[in-house]
SEDRENSE-384822 format. One record per residue (C-alpha): residue number from 1; residue in three letters; x, y, z. Coordinates in Angstrom, 2 decimals. Layout:
BEGIN
NUM_ala_X_Y_Z .
...
% end
This chain:
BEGIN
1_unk_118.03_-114.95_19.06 .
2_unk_116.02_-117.83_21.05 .
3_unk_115.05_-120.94_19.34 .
4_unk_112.61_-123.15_20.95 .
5_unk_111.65_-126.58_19.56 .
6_unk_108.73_-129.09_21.40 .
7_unk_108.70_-132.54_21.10 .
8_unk_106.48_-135.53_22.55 .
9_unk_108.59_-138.62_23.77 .
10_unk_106.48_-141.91_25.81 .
11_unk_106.27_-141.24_29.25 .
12_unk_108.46_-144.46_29.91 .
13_unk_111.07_-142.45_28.38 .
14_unk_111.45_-139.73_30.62 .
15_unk_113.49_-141.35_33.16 .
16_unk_115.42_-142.60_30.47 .
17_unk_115.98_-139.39_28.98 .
18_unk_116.98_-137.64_32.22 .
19_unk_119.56_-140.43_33.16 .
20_unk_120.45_-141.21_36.95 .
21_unk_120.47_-137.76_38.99 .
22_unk_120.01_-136.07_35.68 .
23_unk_123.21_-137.14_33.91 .
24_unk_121.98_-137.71_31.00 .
25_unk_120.53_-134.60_30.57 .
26_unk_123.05_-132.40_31.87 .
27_unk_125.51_-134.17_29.25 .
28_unk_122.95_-133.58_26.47 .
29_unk_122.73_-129.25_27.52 .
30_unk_126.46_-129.20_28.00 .
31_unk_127.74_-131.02_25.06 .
32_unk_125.04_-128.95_22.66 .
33_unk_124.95_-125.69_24.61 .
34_unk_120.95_-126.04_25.01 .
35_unk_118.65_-125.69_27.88 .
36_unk_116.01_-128.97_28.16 .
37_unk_113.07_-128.88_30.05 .
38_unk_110.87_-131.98_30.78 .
39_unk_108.08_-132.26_31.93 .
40_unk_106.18_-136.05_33.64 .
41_unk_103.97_-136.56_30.70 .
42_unk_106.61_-136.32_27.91 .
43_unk_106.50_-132.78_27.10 .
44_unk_110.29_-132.00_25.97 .
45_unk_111.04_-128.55_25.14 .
46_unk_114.38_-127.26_23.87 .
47_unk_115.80_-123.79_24.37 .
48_unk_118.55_-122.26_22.55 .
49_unk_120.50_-119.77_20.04 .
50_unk_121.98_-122.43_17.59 .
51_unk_119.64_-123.66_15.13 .
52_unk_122.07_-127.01_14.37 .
53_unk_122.32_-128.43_18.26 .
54_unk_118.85_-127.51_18.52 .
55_unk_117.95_-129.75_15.93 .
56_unk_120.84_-132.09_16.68 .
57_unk_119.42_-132.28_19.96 .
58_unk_115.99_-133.02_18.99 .
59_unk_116.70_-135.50_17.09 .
60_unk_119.24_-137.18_20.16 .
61_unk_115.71_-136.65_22.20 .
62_unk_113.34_-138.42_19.59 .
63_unk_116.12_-141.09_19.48 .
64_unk_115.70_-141.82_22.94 .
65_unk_112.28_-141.43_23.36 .
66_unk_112.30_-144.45_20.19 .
67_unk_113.93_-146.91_22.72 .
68_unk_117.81_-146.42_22.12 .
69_unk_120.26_-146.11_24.86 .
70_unk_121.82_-142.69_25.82 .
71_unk_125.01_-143.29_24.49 .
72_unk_124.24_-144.84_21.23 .
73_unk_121.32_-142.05_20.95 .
74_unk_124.91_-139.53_21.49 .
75_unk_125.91_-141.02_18.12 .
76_unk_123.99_-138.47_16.35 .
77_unk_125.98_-135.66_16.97 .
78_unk_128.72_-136.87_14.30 .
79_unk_127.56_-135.76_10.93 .
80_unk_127.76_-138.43_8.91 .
81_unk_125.37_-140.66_11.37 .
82_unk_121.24_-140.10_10.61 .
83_unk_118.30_-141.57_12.74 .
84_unk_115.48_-143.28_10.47 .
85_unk_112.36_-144.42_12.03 .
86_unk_109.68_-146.69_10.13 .
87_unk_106.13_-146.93_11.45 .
88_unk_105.11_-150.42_11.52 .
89_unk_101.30_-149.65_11.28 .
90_unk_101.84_-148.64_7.90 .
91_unk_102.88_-152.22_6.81 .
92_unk_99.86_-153.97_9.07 .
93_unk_96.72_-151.72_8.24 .
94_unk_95.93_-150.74_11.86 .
95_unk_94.52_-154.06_12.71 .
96_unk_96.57_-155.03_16.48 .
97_unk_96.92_-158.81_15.56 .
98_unk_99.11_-157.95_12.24 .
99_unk_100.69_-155.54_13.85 .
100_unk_102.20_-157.69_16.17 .
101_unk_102.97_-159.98_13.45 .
102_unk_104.56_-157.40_11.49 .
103_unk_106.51_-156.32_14.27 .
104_unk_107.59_-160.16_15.20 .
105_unk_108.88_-160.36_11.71 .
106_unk_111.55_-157.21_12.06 .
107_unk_112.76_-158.96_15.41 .
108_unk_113.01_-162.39_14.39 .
109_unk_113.58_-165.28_16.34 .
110_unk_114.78_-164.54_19.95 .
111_unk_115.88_-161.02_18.07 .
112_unk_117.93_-162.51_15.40 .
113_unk_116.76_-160.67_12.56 .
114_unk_116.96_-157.33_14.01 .
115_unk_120.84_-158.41_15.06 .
116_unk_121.67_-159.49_11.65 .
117_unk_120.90_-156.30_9.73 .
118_unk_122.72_-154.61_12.90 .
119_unk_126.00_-156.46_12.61 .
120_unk_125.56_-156.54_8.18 .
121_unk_125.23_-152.85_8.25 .
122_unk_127.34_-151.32_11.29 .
123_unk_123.88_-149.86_12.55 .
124_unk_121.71_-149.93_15.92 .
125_unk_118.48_-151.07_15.07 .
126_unk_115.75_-150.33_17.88 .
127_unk_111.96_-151.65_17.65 .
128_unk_110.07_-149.73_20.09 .
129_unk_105.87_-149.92_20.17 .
130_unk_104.58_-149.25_17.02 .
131_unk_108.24_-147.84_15.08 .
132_unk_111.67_-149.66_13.75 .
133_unk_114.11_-146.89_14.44 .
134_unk_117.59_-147.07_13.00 .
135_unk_120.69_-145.10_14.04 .
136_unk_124.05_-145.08_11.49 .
137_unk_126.14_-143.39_8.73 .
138_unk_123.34_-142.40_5.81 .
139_unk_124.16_-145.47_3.56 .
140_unk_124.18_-147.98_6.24 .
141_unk_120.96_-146.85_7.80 .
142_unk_119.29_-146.34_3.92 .
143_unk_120.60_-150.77_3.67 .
144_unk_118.88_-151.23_7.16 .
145_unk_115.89_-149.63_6.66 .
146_unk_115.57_-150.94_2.81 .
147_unk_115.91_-154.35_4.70 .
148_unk_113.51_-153.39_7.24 .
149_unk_111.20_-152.28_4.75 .
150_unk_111.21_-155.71_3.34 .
151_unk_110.78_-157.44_6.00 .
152_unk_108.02_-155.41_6.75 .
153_unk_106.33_-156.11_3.44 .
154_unk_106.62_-159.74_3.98 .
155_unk_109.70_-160.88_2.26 .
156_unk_111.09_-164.15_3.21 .
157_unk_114.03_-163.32_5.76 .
158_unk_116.78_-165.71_3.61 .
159_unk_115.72_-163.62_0.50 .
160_unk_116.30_-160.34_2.39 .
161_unk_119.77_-160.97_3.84 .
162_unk_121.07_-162.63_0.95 .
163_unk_119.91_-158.80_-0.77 .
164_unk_121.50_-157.41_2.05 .
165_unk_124.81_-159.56_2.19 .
166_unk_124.86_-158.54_-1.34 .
167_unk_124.83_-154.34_-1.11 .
168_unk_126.78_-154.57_1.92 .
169_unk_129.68_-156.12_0.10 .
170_unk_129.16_-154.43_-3.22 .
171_unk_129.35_-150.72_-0.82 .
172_unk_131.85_-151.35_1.40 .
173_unk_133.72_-154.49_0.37 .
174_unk_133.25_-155.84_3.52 .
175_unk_130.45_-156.84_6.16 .
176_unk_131.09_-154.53_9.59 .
% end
């Protein structure tokens, strides 16, 4: 039986998504035994008889189109890894000036923020217009995005990795 899913990624995506000469594509159809057409505007459609790479593949797509790399995007086909994405409009009310504020707060200073919660939790953290999205193994990415959250909600950053620090340690024993 055919499956088709349809997705919508930014049109600055596409190229990204395709990959030079169509690599990236052609790895993504191969390694999930799908067929992906694309179209200029950001139309993405996936064919197939597998209900699993379909949706693993959707969700590699939607990763991309969020502003992560191919390869770390490819980090979703393990099982224990999960994309999350946050929509930062939610924390700023719709009004542009706070959402740029909002969105300055997840990044931090020359990107430090986002890096910390990266390197805390083992994660890849990607701000991307209006969306944090966050790539890892379900517990790490549920820490990231709780931090996210807070930062979001407009905790003090020292309050937030000191939580962080905290869950990190008391889960794994360890920072990563």
């Amino acid at each position: 039986m055919k499956l088709q899913y349809e997705l919508k990624i930014p049109k600055e995506r596409v190229a990204v998504l395709i990959g030079e000469k169509g690599t990236t594509k052609r790895k993504l159809e191969k390694l999930l035994k799908i067929k992906l057409t694309i179209d200029s505007d950001g139309d993405v459609f996936l064919d197939g008889e597998d209900s699993l790479n379909l949706h693993t593949g959707q969700t590699i797509v939607k990763a991309i189109g969020r502003g992560f790399n191919p390869e770390v995007a490819f980090l979703l086909t393990a099982e224990e890894n999960v994309l999350e994405i946050l929509d930062i409009s939610d924390y700023s009310g719709g009004a542009k000036h706070k959402l740029i504020r909002v969105r300055a707060r997840a990044i931090g200073s020359e990107g430090k923020a986002r890096k910390y919660i990266e390197e805390l939790t083992g994660t890849h953290i990607s701000i991307f217009g209006k969306t944090v999205s966050i790539i890892g193994s379900y517990e790490m990415a549920a820490l990231a995005r709780k931090a996210m959250d807070s930062l979001l909600l407009g905790q003090r950053h020292a309050t937030v990795y000191a939580w962080l620090e905290k869950h990190t340690k008391e889960t794994h024993g360890k920072f990563y």
